[in-house]
GULUMRO-573677 format. One line per field, with one value per residue (C-alpha): x, y, z; chain; residue in three letters. Coordinates in Angstrom, 1 decimal. Example, Ala and Ser with C-alpha at 12.3 -4.5 7.8 and 13.67 -1.06 7.14 Angstrom:
BEGIN
x: (12.3 | 13.7) $
y: (-4.5 | -1.1) $
z: (7.8 | 7.1) $
kette: (A | A) $
rest: (ALA | SER) $
// end
This chain:
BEGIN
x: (328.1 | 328.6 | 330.3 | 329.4 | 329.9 | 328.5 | 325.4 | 325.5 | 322.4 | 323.6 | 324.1 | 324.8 | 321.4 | 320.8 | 318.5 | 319.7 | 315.8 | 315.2 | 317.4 | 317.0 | 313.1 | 313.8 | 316.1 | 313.1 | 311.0 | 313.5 | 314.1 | 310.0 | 309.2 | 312.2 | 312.1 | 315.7 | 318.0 | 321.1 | 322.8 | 321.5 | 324.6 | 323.7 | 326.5 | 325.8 | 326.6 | 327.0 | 328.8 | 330.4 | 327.6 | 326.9 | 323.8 | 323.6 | 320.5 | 320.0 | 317.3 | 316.3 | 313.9 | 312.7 | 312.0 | 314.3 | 316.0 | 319.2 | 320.5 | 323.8 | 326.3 | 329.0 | 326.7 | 326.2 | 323.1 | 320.2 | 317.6 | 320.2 | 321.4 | 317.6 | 316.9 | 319.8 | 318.6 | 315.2 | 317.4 | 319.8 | 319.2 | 322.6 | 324.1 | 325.4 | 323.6 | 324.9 | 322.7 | 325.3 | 323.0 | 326.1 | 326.3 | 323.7 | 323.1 | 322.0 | 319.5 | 316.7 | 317.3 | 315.1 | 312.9 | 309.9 | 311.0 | 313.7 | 310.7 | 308.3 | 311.4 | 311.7 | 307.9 | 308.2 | 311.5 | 309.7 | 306.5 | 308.9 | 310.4 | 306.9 | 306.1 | 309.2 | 309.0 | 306.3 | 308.3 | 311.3 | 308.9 | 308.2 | 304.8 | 302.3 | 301.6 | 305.1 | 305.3 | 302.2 | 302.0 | 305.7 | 305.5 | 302.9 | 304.8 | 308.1 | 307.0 | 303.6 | 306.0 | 308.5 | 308.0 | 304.7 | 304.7 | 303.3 | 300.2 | 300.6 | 297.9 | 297.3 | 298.6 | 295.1 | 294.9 | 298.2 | 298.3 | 294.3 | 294.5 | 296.2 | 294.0 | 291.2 | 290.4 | 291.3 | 289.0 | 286.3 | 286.8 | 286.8 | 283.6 | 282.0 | 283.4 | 282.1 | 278.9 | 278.7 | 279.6 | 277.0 | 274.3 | 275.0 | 275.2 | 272.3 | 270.0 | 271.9 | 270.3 | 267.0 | 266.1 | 266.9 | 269.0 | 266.1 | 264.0 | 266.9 | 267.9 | 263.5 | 264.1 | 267.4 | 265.6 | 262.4 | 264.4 | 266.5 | 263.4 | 262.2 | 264.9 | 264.9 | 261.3 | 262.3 | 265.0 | 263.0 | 260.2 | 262.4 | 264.1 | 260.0 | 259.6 | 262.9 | 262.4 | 259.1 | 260.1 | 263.1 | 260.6 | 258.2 | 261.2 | 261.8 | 258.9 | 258.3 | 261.9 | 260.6 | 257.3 | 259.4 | 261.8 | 258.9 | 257.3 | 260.0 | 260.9 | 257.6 | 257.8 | 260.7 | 259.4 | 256.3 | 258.6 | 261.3 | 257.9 | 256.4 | 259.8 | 260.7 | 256.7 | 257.4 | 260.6 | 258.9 | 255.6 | 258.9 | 260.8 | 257.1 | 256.4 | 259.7 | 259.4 | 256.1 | 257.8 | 260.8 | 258.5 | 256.5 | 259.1 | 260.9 | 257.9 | 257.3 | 261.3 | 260.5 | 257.5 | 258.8 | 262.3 | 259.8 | 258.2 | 261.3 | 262.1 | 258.9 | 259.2 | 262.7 | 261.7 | 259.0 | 261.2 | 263.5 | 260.9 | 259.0 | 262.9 | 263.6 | 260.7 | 261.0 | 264.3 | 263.5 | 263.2 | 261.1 | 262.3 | 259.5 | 259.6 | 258.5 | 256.0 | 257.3 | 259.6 | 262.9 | 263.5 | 266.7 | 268.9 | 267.4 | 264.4 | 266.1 | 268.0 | 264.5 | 263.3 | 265.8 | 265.8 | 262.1 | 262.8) $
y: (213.5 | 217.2 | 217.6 | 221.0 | 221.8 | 219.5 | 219.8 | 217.3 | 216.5 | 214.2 | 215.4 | 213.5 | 212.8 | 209.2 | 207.3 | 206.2 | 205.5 | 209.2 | 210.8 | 208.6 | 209.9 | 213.8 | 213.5 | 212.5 | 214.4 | 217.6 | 215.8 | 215.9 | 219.5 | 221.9 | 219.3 | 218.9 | 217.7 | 216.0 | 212.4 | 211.1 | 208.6 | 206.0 | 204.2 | 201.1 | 201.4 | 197.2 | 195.7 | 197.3 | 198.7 | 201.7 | 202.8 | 205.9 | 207.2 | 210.4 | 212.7 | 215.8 | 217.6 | 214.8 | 212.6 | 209.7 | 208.6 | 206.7 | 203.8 | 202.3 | 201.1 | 198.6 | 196.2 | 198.2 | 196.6 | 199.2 | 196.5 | 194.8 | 197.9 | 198.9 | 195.4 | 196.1 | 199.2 | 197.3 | 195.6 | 198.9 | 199.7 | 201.7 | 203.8 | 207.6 | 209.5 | 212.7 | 214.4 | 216.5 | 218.9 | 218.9 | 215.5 | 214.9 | 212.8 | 213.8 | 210.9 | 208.2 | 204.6 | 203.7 | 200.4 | 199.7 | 196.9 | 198.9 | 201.8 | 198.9 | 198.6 | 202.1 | 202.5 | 199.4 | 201.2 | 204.7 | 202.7 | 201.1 | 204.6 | 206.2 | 203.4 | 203.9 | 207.3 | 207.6 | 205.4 | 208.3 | 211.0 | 212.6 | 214.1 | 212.3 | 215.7 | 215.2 | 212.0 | 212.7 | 211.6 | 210.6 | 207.7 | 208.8 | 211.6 | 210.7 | 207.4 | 209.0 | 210.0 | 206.8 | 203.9 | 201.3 | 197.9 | 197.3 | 195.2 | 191.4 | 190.0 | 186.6 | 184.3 | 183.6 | 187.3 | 187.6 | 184.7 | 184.4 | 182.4 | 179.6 | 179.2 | 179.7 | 176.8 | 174.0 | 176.8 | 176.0 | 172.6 | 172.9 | 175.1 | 171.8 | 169.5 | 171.1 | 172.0 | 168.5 | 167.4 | 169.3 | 168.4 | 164.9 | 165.3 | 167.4 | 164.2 | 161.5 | 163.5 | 164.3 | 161.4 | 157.3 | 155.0 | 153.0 | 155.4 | 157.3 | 153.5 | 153.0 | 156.4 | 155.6 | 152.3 | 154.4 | 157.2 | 154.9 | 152.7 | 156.2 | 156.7 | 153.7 | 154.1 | 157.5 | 155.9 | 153.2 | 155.6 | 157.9 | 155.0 | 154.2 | 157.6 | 157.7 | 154.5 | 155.7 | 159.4 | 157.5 | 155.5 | 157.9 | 159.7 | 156.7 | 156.3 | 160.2 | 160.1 | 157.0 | 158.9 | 162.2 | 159.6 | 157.9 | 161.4 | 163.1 | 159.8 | 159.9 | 163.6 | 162.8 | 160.6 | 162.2 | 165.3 | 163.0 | 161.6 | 165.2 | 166.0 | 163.2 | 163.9 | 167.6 | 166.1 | 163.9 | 166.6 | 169.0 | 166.4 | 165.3 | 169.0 | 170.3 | 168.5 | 170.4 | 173.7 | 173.2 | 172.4 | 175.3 | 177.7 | 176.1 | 176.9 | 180.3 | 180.9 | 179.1 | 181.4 | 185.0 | 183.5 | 181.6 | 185.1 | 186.8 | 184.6 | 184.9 | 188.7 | 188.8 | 186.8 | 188.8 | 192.0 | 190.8 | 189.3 | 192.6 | 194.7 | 191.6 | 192.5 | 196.2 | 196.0 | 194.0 | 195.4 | 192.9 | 193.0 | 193.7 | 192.6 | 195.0 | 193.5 | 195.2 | 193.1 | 193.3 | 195.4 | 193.9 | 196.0 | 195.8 | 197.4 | 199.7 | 201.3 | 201.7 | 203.3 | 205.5 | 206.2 | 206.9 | 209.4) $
z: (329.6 | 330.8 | 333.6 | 336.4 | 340.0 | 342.5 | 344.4 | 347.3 | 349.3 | 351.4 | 355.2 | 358.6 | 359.5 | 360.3 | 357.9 | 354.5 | 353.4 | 354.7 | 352.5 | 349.3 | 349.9 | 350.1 | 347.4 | 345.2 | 346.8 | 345.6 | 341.9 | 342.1 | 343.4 | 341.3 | 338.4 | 338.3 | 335.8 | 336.9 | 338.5 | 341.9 | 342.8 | 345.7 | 347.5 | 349.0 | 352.8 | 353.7 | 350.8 | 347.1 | 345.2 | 343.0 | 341.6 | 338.7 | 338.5 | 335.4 | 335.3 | 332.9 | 334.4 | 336.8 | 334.6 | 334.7 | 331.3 | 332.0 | 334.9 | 335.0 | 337.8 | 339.0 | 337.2 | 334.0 | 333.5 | 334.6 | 335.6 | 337.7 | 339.5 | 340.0 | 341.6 | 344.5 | 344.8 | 346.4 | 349.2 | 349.8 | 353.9 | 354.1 | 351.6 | 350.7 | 348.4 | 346.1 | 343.6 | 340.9 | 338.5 | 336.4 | 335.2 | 332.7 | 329.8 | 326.0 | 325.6 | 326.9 | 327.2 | 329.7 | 329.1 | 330.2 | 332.3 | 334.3 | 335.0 | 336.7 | 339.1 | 339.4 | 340.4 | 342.9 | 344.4 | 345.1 | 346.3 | 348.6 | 349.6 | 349.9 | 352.7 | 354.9 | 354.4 | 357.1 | 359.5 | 358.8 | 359.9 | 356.7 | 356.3 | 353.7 | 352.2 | 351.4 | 349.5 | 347.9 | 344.2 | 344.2 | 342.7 | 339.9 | 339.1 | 338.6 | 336.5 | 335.0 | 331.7 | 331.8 | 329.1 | 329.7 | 329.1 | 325.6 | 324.8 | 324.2 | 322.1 | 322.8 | 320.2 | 318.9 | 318.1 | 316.6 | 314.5 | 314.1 | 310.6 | 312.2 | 315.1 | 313.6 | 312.0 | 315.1 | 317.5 | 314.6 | 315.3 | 319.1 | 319.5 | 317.0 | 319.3 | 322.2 | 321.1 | 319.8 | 323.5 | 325.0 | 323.2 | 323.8 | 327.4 | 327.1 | 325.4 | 327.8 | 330.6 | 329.1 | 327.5 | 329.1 | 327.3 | 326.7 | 324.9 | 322.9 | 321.6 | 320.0 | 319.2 | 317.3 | 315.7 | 314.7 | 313.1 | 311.7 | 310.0 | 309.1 | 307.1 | 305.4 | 304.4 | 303.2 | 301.1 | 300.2 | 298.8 | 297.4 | 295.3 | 294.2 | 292.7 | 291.1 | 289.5 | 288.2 | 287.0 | 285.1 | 283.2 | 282.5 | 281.5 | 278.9 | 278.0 | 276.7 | 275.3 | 273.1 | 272.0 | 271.3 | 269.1 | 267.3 | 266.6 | 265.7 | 263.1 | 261.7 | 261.0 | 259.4 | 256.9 | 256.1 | 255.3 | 253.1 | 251.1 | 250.7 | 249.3 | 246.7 | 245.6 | 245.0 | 243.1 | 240.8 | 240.4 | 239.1 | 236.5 | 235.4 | 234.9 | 233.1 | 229.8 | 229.0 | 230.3 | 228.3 | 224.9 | 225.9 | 226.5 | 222.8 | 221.4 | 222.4 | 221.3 | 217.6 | 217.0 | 217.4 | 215.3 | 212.3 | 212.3 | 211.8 | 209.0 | 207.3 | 207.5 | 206.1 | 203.4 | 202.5 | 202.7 | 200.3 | 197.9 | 197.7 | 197.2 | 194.6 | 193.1 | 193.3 | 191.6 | 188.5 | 185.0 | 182.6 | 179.3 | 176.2 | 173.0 | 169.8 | 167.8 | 164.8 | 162.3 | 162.2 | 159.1 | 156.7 | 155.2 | 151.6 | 153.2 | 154.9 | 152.1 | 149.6 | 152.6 | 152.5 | 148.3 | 148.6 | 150.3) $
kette: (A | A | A | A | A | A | A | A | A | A | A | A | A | A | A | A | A | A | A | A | A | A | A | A | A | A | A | A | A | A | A | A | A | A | A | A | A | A | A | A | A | A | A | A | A | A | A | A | A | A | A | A | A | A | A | A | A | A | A | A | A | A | A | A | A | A | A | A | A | A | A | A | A | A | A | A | A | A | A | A | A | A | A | A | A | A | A | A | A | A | A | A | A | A | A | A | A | A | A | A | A | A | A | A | A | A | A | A | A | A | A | A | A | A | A | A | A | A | A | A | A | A | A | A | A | A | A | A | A | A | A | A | A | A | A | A | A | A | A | A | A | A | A | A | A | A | A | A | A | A | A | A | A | A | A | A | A | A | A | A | A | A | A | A | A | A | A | A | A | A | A | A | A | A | A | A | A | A | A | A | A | A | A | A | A | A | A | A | A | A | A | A | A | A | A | A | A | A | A | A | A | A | A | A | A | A | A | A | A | A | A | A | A | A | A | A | A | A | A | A | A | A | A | A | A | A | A | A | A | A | A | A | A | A | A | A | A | A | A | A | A | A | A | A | A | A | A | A | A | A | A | A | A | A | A | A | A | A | A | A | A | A | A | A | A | A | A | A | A | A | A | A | A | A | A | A | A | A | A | A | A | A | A | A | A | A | A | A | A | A | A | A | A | A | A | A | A | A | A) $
rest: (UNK | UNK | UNK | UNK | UNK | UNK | UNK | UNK | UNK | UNK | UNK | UNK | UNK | UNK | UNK | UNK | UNK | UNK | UNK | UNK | UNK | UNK | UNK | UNK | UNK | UNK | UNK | UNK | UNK | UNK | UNK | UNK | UNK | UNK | UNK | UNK | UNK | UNK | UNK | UNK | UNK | UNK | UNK | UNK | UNK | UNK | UNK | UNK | UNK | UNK | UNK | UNK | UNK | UNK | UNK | UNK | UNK | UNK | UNK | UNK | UNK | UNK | UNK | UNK | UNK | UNK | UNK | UNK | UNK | UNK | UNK | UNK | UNK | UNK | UNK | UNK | UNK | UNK | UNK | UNK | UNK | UNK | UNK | UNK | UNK | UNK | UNK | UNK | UNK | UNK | UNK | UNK | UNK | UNK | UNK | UNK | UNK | UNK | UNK | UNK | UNK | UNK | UNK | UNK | UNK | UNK | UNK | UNK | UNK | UNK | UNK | UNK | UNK | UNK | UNK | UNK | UNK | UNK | UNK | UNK | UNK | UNK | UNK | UNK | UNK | UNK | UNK | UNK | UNK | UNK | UNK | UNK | UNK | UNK | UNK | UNK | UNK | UNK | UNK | UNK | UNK | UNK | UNK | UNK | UNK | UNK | UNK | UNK | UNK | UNK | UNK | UNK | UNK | UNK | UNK | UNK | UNK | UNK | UNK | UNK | UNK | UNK | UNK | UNK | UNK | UNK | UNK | UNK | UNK | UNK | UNK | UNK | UNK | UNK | UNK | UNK | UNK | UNK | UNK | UNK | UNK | UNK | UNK | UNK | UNK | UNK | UNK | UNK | UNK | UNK | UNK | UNK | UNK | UNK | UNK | UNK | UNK | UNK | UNK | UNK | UNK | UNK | UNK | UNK | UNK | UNK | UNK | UNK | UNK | UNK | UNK | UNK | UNK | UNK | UNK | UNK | UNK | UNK | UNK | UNK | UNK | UNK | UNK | UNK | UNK | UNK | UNK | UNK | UNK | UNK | UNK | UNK | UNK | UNK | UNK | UNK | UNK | UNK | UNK | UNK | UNK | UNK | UNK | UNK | UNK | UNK | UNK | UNK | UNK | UNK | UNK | UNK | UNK | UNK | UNK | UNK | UNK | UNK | UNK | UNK | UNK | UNK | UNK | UNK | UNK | UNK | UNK | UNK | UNK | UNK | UNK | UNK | UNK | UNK | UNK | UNK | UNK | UNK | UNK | UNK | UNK | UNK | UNK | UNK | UNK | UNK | UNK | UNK | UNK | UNK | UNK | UNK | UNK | UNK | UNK | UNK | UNK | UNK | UNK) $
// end
């Protein structure tokens, strides 16, 4: 707190209400900053009330507690009153609960105030101005809003069960006892004829279901064997056929390698015969060695 010279705007005239009322009205109109410091006349009782520039941000007292100081305040008929520009304070507590008291104590002001002999041009807008700025009470949701998961589901069931309600009461009007109970007993042989029929035709699509499941089964069989017999035919038709195939394909290896043969043999035959020098033989007689040597002295 800051602590100046003192500013007092109490004076003797009579009328504690009077004064409490100008002093606003001065807070209001020069948008003072200071401490307006009420004195209960009848009994012990001080009230603090801090302002910066009109606007109030701080309440204390001999109760400390600012909604309990502002609630005396409301049943105050006699007191003192000194307003001290010097005495200020550096921040705002002020709760939105203690500013409702506020505004019901300057309303209360504002009414008495005419009774004081203080002009309504005067008091006009007091009370909006000097709480127009001061904290509101905040929004409550309701606890369906707030917590809508949990609620939502038992107001489902409540809207059913209403809606459910009302249209019973709705056909127990409309429609006698009598005739809802044949109408009951006619729906209800409805639906058994329903069921009834509907049981029929399921009955009867389940055996024509069989029955083309069986026909698919014996067709599908019968393929079956008239494709194993096509195959152990083609089977038989092959082994019957591979001996000739094998002799034919043996023959048609033996023929190019007998060829072969013959050719070589006729290759060396001819080189055999090529080769060969046959020996002649003179015809001539063998001359003997008396021969030869009166050959030879004939000479």
């Amino acid at each position: 707190m800051q602590h100046s010279s003192d500013s007092s705007l109490a004076s003797s005239r009579p009328g504690y209400l009077a004064e409490v009322t100008l002093a606003m009205i001065h807070i209001r109109n020069s948008a003072a900053s200071g401490r307006l410091s009420i004195r209960n006349g009848e009994q012990f009782g001080i009230a603090h009330l801090y302002f910066k520039q009109a606007l109030l941000v701080h309440v204390t007292g001999d109760k400390r507690d600012g909604e309990i100081v502002l609630q005396d305040l409301l049943s105050w008929s006699k007191g003192n009153i000194r307003f001290d520009t010097a005495i200020t304070v550096e921040y705002a507590d002020v709760t939105w609960q203690q500013a409702q008291i506020f505004a019901r104590w300057i309303s209360f002001l504002e009414m008495r105030a005419l009774l004081q002999g203080i002009s309504q041009s005067r008091l006009n807008g007091l009370m909006y101005s000097l709480t127009a700025s001061l904290p509101g009470q905040p929004l409550a949701l309701p606890e369906e809003v707030k917590h809508y998961e949990v609620y939502s589901e038992t107001a489902n069931v409540r809207q059913w069960q209403r809606i459910s309600e009302g249209v019973n009461q709705v056909v127990d009007r409309a429609i006698p006892k009598e005739q809802l109970q044949h109408v009951s007993h006619s729906a209800l042989q409805h639906m058994n004829t329903f069921m009834h029929q509907t049981s029929q035709v399921t009955q009867r699509f389940v055996k024509a279901l069989q029955e083309k499941t069986l026909q698919t089964a014996q067709t599908t069989q019968l393929t079956v064997n008239r494709t194993t017999d096509q195959v152990e035919e083609s089977i038989q038709q092959t082994q019957a056929k591979e001996p000739n195939q094998r002799l034919i394909q043996l023959a048609s290896n033996t023929v190019p390698s007998i060829e072969q043969n013959i050719s070589y043999i006729e290759s060396q035959t001819v080189d055999l015969i090529a080769t060969a020098k046959p020996r002649v033989r003179s015809v001539r007689p063998v001359p003997t060695p008396s021969s030869a040597t009166s050959e030879l002295g004939d000479e």
